[in-house]
C-alpha positions as CSV (number, residue, x, y, z in Angstrom):
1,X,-241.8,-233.0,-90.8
2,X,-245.0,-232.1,-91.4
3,X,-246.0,-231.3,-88.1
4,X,-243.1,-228.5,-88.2
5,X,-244.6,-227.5,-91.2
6,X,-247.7,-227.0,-89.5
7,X,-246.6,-224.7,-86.6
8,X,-244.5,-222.5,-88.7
9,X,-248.0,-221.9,-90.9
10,X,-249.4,-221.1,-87.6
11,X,-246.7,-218.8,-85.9
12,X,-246.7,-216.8,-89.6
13,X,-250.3,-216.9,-89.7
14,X,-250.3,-216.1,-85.8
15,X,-247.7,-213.0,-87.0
16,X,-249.3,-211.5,-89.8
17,X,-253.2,-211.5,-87.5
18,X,-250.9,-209.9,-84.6
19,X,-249.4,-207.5,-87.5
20,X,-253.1,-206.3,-88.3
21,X,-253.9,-206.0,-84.8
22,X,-251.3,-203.9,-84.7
23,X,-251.4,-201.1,-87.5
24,X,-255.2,-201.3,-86.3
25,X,-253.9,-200.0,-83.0
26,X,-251.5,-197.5,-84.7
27,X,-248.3,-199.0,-84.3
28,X,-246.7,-199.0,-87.4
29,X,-243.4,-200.0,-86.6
30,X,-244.7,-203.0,-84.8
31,X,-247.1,-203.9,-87.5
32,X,-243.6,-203.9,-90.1
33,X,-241.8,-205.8,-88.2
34,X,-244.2,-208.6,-87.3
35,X,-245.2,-208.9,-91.5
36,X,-241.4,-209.3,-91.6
37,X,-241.4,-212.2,-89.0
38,X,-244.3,-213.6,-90.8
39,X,-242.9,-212.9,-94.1
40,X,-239.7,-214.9,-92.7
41,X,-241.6,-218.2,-92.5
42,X,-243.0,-220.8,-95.4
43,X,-246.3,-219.0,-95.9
44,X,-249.2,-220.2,-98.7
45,X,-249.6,-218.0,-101.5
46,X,-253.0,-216.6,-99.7
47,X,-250.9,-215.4,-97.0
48,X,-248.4,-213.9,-98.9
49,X,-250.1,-211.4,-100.7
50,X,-251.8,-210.8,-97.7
51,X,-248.7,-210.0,-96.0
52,X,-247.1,-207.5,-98.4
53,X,-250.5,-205.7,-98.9
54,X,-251.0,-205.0,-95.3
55,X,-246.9,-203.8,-95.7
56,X,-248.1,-201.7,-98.3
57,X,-250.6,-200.0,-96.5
58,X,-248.5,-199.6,-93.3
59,X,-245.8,-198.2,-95.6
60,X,-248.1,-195.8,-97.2
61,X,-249.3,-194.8,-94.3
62,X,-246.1,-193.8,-92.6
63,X,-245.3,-192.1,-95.6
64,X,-242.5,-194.1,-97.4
65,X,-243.7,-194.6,-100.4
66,X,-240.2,-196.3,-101.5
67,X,-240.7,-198.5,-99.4
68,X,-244.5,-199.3,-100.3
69,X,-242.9,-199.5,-103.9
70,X,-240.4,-202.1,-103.0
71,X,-242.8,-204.3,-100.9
72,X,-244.7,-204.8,-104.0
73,X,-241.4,-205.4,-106.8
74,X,-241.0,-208.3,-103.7
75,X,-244.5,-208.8,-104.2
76,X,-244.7,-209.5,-107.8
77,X,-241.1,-211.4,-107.8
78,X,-243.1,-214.4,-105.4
79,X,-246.4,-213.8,-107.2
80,X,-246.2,-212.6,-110.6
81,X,-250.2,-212.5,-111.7
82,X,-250.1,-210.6,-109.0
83,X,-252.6,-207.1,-109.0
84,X,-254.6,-205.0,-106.7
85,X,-258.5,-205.3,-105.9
86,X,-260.1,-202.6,-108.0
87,X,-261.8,-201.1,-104.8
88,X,-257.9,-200.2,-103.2
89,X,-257.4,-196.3,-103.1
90,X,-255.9,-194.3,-106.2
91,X,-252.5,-194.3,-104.2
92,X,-252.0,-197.8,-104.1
93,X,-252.7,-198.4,-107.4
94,X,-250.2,-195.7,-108.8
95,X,-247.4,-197.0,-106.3
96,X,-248.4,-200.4,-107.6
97,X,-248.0,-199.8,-111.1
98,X,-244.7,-198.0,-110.7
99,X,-243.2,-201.0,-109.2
100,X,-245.0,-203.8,-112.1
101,X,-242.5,-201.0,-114.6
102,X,-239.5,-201.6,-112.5
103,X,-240.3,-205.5,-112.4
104,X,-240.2,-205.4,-116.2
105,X,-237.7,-203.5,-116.4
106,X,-235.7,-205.9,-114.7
107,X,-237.3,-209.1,-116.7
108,X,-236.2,-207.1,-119.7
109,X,-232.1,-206.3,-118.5
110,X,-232.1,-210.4,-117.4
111,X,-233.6,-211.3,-121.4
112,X,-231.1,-208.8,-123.4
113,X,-227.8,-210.4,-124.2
114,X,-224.4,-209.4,-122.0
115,X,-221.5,-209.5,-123.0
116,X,-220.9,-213.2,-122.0
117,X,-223.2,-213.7,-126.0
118,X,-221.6,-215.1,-128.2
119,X,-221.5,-212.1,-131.2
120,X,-223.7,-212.1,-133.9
121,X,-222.6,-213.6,-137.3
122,X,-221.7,-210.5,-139.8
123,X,-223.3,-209.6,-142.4
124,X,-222.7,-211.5,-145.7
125,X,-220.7,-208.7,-148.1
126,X,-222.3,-206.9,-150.4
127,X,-221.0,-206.4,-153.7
128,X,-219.6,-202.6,-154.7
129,X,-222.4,-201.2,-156.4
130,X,-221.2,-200.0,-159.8
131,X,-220.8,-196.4,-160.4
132,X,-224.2,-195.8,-162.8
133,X,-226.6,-197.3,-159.8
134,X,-225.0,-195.0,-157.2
135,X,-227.8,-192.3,-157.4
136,X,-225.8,-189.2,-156.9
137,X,-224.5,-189.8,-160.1
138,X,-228.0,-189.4,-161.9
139,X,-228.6,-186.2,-159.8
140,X,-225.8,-184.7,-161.4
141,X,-226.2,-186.2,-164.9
142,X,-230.1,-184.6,-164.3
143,X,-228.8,-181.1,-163.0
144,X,-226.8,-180.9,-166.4
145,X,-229.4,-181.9,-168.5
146,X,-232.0,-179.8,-167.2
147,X,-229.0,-176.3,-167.4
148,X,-228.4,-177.3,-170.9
149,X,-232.2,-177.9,-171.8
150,X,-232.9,-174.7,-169.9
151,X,-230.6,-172.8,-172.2
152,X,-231.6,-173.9,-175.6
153,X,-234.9,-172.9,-174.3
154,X,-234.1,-169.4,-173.5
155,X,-232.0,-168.6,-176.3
156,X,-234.6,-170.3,-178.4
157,X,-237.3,-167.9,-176.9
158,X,-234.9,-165.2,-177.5
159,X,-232.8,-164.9,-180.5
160,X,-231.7,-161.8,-180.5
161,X,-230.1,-162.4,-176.7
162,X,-226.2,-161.6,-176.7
163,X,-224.7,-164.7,-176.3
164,X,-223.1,-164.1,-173.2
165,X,-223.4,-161.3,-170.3
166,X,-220.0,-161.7,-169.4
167,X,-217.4,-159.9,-171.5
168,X,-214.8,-162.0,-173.1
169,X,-211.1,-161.3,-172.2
170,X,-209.1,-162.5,-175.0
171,X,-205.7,-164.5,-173.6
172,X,-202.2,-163.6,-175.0
């Protein structure tokens, strides 16, 4: 068993050199499809990241940056701690860090509760509030006050005021 082991290290291994030897030539295409066939076999952790950064690049360089952008959500899913040698270009990084948002954003949809949760307990009742600690009440009581207190002052300031500007209309 461990001899099979063994040789699929080395045919991934052998893959992923062959895959740099071939975006070195140019071949994109080629280079993508033998990180896949390395990809497809046990690999170490070493290897991995290896193997979806050199994806990455080819992506990036082909100019499908969804792709690049996918290869590393795939990357981050198998390696969480996961992140980018400071020296890697500007590009990378930004492609990078949009993916590490969509991982989260998927670790957060898998933590919040579904519908399968059980509900949450209700709140305990409250009892009615009585009708002097509703505070609308003490608005109006105040608006009152301060119209009646506003009055005496005025007529108190002038007495000689008529008492009303409105003219009475006496009812038969």
């Amino acid at each position: 068993m461990t001899a099979a082991l063994l040789l699929c290290l080395l045919t991934a291994s052998q893959a992923l050199e062959d895959a740099q030897k071939a975006y070195d030539e140019l071949r994109y295409d080629a280079a993508e499809a033998l990180v896949y066939k390395g990809l497809s076999e046990p690999l170490a952790e070493a290897d991995v990241v290896t193997a979806y950064e050199l994806l990455v690049v080819i992506q990036l360089t082909a100019g499908r940056e969804a792709k690049a952008r996918d290869a590393f959500v795939a990357l981050l899913q198998r390696v969480p701690g996961y992140a980018p040698k400071e020296s890697v270009s500007p590009k990378i990084w930004a492609v990078y860090r949009d993916a590490r948002e969509r991982v989260l954003a998927q670790q957060a949809t898998i933590l919040t509760p579904t519908a399968g949760t059980p509900p949450e307990p209700p709140a305990p009742l409250v009892a009615a509030a009585r009708w002097y600690q509703n505070p609308w009440v003490w608005t109006a009581i105040g608006v009152v006050v301060g119209g009646i207190a506003s009055y005496g002052v005025y007529r108190y300031a002038n007495p000689s005021a008529p008492a009303s500007e409105f003219p009475v209309v006496p009812l038969r």
